[in-house]
Biopython code that builds the backbone (N, CA, C, O; Angstrom):
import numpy as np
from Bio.PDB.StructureBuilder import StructureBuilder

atoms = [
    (1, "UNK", "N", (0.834, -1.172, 0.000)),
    (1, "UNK", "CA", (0.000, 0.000, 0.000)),
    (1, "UNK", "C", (0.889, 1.250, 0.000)),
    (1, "UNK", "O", (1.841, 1.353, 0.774)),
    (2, "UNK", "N", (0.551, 2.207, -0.898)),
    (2, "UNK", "CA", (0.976, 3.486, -0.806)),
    (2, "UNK", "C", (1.007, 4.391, 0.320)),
    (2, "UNK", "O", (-0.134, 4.767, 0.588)),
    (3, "UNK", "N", (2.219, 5.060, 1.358)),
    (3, "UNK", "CA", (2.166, 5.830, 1.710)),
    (3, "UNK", "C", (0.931, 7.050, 1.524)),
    (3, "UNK", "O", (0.342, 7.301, 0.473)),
    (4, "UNK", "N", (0.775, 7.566, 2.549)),
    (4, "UNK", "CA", (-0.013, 8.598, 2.304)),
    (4, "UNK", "C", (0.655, 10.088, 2.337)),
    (4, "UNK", "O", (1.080, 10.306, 3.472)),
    (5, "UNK", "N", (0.858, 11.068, 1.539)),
    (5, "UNK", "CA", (2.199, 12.026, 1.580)),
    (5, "UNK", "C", (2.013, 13.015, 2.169)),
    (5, "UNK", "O", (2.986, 13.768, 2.214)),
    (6, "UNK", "N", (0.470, 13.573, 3.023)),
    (6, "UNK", "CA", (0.555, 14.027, 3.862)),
    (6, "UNK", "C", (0.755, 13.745, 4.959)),
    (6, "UNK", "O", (1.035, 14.583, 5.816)),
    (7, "UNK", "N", (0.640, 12.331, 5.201)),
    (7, "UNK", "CA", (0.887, 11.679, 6.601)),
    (7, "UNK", "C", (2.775, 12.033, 6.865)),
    (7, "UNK", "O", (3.370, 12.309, 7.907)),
    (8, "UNK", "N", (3.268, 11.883, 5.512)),
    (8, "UNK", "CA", (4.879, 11.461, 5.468)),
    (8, "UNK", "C", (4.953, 13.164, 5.769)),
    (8, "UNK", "O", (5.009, 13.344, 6.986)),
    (9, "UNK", "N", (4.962, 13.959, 5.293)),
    (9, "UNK", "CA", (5.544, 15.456, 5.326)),
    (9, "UNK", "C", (5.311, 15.185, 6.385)),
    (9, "UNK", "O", (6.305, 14.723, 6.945)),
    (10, "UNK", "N", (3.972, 15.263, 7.339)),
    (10, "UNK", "CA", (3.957, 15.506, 8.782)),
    (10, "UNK", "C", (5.169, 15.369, 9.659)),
    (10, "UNK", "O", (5.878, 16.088, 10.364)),
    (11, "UNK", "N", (5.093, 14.316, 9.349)),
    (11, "UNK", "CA", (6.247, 13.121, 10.545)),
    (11, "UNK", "C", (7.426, 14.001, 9.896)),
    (11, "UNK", "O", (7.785, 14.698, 10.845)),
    (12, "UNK", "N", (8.421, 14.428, 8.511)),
    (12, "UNK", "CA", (9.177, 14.737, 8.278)),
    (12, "UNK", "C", (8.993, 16.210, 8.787)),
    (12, "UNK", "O", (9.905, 16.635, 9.496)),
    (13, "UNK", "N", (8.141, 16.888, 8.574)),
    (13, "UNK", "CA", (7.965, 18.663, 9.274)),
    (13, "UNK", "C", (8.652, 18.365, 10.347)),
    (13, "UNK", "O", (9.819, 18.755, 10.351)),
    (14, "UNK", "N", (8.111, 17.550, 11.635)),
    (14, "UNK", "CA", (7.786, 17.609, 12.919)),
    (14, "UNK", "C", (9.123, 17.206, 13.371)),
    (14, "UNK", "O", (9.327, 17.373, 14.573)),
    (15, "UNK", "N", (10.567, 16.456, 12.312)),
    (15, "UNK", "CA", (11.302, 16.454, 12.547)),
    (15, "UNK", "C", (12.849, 16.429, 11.451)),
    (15, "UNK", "O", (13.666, 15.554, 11.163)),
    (16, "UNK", "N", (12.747, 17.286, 11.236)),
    (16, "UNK", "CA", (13.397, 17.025, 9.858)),
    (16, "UNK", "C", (15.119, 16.846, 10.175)),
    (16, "UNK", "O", (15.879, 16.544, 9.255)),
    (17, "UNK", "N", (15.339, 16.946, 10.800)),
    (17, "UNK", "CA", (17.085, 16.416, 12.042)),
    (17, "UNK", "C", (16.960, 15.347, 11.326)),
    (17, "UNK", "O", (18.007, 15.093, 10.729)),
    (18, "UNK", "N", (15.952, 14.464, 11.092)),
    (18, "UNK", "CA", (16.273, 12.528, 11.247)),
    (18, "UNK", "C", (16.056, 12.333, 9.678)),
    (18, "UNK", "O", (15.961, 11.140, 9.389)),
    (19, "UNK", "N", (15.944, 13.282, 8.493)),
    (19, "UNK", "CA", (16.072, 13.122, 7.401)),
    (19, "UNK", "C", (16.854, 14.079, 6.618)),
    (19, "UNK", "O", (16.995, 15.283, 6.830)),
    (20, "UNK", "N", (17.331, 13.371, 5.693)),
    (20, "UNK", "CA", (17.874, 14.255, 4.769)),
    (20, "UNK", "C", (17.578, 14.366, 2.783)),
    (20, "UNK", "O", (16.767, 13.545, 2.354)),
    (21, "UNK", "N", (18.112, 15.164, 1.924)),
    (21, "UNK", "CA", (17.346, 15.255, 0.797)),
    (21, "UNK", "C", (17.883, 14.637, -0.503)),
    (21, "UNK", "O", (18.790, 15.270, -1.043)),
    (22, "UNK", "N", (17.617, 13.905, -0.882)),
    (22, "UNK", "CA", (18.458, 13.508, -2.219)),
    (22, "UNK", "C", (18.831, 14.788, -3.054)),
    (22, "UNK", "O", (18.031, 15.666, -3.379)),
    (23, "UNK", "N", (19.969, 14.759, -3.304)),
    (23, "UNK", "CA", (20.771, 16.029, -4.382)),
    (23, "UNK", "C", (20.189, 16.030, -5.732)),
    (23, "UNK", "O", (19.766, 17.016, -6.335)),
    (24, "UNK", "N", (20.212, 15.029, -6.064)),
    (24, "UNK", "CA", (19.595, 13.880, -7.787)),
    (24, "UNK", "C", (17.944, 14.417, -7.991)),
    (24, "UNK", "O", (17.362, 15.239, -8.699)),
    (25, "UNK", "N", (17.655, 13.624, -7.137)),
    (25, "UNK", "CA", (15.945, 13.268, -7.477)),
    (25, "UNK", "C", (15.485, 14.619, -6.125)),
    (25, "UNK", "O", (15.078, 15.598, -6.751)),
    (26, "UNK", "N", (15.466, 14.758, -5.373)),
    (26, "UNK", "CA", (14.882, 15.342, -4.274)),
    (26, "UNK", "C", (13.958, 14.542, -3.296)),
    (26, "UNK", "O", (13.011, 15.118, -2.760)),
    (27, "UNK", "N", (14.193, 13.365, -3.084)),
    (27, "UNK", "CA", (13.176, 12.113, -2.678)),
    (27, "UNK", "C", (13.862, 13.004, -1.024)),
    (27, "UNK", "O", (15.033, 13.337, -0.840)),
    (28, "UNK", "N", (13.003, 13.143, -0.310)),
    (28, "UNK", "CA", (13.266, 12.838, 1.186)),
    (28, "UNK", "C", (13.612, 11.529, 2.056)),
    (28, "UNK", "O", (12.689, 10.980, 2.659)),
    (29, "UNK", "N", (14.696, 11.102, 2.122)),
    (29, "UNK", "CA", (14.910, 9.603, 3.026)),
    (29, "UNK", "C", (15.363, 9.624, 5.024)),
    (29, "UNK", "O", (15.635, 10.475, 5.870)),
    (30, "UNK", "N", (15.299, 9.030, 4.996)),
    (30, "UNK", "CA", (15.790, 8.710, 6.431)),
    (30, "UNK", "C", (16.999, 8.577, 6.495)),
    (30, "UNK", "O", (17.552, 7.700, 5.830)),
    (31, "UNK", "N", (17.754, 9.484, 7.376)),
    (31, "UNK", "CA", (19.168, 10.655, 7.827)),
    (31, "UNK", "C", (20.203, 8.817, 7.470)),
    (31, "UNK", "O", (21.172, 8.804, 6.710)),
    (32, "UNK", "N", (19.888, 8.010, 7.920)),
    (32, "UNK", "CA", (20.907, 6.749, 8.177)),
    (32, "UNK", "C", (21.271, 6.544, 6.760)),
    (32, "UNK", "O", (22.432, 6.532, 6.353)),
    (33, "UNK", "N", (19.847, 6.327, 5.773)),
    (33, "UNK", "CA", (19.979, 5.776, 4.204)),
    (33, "UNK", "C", (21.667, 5.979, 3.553)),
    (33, "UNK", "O", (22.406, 6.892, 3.922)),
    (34, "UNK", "N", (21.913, 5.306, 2.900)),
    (34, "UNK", "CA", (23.664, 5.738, 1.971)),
    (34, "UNK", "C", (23.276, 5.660, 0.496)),
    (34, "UNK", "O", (23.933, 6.158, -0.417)),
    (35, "UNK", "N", (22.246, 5.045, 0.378)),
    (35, "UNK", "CA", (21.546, 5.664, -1.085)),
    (35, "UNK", "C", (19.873, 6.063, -1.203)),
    (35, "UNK", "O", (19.000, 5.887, -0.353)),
    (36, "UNK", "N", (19.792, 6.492, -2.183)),
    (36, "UNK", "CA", (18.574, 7.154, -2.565)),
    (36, "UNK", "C", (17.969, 5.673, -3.164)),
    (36, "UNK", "O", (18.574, 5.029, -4.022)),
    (37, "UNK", "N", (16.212, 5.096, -2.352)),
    (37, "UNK", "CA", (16.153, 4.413, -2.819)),
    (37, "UNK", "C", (14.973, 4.235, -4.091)),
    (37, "UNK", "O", (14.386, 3.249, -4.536)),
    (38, "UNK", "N", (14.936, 5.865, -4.471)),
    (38, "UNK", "CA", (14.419, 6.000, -5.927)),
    (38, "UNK", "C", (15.395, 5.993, -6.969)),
    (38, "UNK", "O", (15.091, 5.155, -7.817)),
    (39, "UNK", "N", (16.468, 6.614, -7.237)),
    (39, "UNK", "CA", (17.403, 7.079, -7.977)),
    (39, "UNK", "C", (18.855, 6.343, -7.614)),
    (39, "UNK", "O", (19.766, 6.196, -8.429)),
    (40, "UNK", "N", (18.881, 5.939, -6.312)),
    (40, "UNK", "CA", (20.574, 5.130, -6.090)),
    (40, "UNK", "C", (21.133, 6.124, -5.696)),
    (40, "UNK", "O", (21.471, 5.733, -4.579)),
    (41, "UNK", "N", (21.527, 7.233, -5.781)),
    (41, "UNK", "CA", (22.302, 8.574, -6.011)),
    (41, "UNK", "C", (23.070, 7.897, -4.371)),
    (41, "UNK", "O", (22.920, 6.808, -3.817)),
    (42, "UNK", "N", (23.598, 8.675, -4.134)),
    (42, "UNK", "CA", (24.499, 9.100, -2.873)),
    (42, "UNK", "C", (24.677, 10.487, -2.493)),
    (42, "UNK", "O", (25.162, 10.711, -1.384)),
    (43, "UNK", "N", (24.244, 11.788, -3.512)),
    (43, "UNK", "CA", (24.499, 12.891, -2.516)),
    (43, "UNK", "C", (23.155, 12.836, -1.949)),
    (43, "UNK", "O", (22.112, 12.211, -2.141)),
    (44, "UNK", "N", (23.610, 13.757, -1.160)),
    (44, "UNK", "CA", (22.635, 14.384, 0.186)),
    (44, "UNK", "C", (22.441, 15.573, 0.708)),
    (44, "UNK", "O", (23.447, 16.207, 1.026)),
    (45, "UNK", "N", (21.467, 16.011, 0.868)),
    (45, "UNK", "CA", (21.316, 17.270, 1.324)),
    (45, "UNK", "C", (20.792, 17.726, 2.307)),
    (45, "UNK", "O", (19.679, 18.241, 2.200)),
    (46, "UNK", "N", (21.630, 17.648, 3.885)),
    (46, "UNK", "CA", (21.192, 17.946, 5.169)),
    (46, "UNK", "C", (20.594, 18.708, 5.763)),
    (46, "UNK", "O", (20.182, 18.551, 6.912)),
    (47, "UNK", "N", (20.431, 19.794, 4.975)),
    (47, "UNK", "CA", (20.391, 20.903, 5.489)),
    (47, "UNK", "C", (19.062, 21.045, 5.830)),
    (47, "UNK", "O", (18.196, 21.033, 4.955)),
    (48, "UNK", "N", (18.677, 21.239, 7.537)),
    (48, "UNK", "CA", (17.526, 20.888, 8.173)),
    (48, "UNK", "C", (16.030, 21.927, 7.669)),
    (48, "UNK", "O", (14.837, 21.651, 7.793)),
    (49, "UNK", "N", (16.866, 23.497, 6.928)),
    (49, "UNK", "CA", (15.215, 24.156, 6.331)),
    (49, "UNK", "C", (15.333, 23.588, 4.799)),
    (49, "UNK", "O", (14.268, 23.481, 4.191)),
    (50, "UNK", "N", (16.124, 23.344, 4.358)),
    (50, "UNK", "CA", (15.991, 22.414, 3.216)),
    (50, "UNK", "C", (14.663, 21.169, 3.146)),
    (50, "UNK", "O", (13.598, 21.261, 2.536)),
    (51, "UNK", "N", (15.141, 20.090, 3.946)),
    (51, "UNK", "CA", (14.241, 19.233, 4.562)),
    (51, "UNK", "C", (12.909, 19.427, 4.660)),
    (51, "UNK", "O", (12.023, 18.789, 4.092)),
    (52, "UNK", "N", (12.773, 20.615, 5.636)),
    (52, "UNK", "CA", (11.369, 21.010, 5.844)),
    (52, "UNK", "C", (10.611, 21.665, 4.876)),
    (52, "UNK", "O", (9.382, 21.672, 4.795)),
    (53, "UNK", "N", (11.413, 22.214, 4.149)),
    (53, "UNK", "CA", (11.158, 23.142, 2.691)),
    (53, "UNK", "C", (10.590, 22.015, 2.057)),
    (53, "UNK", "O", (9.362, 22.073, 2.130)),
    (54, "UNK", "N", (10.991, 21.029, 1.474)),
    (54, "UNK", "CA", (10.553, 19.871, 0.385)),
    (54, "UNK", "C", (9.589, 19.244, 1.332)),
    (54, "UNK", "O", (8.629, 18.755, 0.737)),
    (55, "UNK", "N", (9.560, 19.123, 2.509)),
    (55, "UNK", "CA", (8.364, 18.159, 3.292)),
    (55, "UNK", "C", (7.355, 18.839, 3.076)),
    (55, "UNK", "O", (6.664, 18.255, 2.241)),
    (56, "UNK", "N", (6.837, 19.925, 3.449)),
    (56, "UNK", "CA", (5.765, 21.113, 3.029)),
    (56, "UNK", "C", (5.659, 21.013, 1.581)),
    (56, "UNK", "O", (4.554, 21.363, 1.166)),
    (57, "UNK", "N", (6.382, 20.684, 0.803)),
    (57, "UNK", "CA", (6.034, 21.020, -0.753)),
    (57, "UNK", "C", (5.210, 19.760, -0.924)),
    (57, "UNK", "O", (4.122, 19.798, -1.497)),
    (58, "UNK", "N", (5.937, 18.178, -0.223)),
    (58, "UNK", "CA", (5.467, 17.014, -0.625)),
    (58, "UNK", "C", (3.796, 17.201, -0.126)),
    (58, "UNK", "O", (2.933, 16.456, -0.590)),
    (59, "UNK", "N", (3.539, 18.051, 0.654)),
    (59, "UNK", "CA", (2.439, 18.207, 1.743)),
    (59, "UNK", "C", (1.006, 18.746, 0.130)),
    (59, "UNK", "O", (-0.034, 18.213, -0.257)),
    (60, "UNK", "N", (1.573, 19.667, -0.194)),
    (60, "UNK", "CA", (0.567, 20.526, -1.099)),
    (60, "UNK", "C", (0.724, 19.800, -2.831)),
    (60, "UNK", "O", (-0.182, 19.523, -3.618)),
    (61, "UNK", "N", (2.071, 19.667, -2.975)),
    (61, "UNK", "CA", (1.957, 19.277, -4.701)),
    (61, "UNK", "C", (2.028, 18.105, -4.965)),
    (61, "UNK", "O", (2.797, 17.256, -4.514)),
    (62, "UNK", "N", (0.974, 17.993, -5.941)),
    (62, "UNK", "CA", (0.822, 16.377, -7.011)),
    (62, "UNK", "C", (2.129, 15.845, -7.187)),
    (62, "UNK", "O", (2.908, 16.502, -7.878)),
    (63, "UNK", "N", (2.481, 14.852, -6.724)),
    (63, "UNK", "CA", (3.405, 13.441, -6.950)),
    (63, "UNK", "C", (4.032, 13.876, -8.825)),
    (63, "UNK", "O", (3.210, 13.800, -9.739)),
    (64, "UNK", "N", (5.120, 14.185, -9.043)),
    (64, "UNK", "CA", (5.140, 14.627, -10.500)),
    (64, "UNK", "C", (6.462, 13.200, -10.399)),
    (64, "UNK", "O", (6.959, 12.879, -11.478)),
    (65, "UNK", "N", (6.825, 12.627, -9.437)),
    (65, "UNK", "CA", (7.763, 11.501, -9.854)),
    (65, "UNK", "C", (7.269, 9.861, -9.663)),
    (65, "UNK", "O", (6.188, 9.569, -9.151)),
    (66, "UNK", "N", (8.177, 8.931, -10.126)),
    (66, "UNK", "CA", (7.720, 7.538, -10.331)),
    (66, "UNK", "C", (9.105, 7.233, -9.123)),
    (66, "UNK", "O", (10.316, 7.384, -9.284)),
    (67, "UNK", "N", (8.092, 6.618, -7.557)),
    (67, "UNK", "CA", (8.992, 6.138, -6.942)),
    (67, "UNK", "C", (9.026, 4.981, -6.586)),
    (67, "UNK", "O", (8.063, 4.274, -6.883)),
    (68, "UNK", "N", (10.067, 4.451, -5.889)),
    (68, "UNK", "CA", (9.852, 2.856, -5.712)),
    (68, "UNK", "C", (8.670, 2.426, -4.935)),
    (68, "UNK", "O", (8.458, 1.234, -5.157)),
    (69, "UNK", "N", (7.881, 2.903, -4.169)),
    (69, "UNK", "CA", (6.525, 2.898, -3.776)),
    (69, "UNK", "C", (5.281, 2.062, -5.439)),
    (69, "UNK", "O", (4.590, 1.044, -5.456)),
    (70, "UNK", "N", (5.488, 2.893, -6.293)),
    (70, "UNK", "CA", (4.469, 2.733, -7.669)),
    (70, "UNK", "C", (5.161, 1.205, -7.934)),
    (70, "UNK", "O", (4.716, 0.156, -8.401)),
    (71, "UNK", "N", (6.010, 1.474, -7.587)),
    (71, "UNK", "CA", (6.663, 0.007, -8.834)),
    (71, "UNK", "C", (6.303, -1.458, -7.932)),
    (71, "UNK", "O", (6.751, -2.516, -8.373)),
    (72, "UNK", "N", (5.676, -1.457, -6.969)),
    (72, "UNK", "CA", (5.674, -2.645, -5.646)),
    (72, "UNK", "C", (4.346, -2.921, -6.338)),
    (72, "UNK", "O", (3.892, -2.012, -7.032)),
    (73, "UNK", "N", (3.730, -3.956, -6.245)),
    (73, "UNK", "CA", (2.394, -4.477, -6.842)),
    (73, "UNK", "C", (1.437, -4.169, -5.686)),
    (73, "UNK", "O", (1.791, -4.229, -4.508)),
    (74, "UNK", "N", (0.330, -3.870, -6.049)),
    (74, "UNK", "CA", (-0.790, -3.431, -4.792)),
    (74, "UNK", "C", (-0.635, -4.710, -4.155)),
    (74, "UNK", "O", (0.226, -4.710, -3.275)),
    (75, "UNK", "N", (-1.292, -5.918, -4.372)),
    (75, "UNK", "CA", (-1.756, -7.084, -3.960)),
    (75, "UNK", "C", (-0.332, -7.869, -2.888)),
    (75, "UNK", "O", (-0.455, -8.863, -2.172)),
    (76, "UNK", "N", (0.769, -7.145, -3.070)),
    (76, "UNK", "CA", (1.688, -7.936, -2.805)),
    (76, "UNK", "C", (1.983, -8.925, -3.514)),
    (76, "UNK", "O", (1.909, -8.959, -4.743)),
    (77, "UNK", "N", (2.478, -10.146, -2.513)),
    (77, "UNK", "CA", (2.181, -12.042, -3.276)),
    (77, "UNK", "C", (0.691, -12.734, -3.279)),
    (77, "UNK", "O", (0.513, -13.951, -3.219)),
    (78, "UNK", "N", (-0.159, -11.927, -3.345)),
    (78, "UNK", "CA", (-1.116, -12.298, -3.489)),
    (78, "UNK", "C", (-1.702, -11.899, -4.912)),
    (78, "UNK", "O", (-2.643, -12.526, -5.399)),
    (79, "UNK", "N", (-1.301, -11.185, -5.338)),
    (79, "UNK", "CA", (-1.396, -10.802, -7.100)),
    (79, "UNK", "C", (-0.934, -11.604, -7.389)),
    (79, "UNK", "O", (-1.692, -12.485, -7.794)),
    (80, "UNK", "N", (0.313, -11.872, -7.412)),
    (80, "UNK", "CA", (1.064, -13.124, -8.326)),
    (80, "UNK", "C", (0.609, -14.318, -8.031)),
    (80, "UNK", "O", (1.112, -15.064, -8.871)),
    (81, "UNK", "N", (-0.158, -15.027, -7.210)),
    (81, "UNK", "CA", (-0.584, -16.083, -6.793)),
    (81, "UNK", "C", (-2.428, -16.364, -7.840)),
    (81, "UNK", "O", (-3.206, -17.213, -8.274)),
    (82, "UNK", "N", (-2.144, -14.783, -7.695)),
    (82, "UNK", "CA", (-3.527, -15.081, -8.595)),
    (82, "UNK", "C", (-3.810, -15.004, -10.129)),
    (82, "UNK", "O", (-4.928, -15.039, -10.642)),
    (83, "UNK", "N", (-2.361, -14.869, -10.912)),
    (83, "UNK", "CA", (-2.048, -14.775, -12.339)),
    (83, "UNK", "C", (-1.766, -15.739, -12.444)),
    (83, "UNK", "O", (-2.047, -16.110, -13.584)),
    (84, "UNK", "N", (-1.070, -16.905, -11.567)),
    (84, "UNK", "CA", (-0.425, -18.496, -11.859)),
    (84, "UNK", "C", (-1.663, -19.305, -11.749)),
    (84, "UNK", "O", (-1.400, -20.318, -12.397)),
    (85, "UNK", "N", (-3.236, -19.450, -11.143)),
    (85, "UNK", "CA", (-3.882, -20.055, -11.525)),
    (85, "UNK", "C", (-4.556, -20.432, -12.823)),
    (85, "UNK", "O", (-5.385, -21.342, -12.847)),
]
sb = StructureBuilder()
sb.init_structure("model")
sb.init_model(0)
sb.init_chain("A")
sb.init_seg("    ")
for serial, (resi, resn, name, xyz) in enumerate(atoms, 1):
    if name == "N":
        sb.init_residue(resn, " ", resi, " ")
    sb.init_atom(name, np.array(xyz, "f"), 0.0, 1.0, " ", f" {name:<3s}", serial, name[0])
structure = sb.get_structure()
């Protein structure tokens, strides 16, 4: 199931210390990540009104990218269980 991206800005607003920003794509990840796991990339962009800047944006604007979220099958293994019958 898809994230919900106002739920995610929230949690990222409320603390943006514990994330940081992809340089590449602009995906917001969690401060630990060593790659971007839309794009792979490796830079990063710490900078904590940065962070909050793109969390607020994720908050108001339409999804304009394809992230690894879209590409996961709704059904899980239960889709594929139901194309092999």
């Amino acid at each position: 199931m898809k994230p919900d991206r106002r739920e995610i800005a929230t949690t990222v607003a409320n603390d943006p210390a514990s994330y940081k920003l992809c340089a590449v794509c602009g995906a917001i990840v969690d401060r630990e990540v060593g790659s971007c796991p839309d794009c792979y990339a490796y830079r990063f962009d710490m900078d904590v009104s940065h962070v909050a800047d793109a969390a607020l944006d994720l908050a108001v604007l339409p999804q304009m990218t394809v992230s690894h979220f879209d590409l996961m099958p709704e059904g899980g293994d239960e889709a594929d269980a139901d194309d092999e019958s």
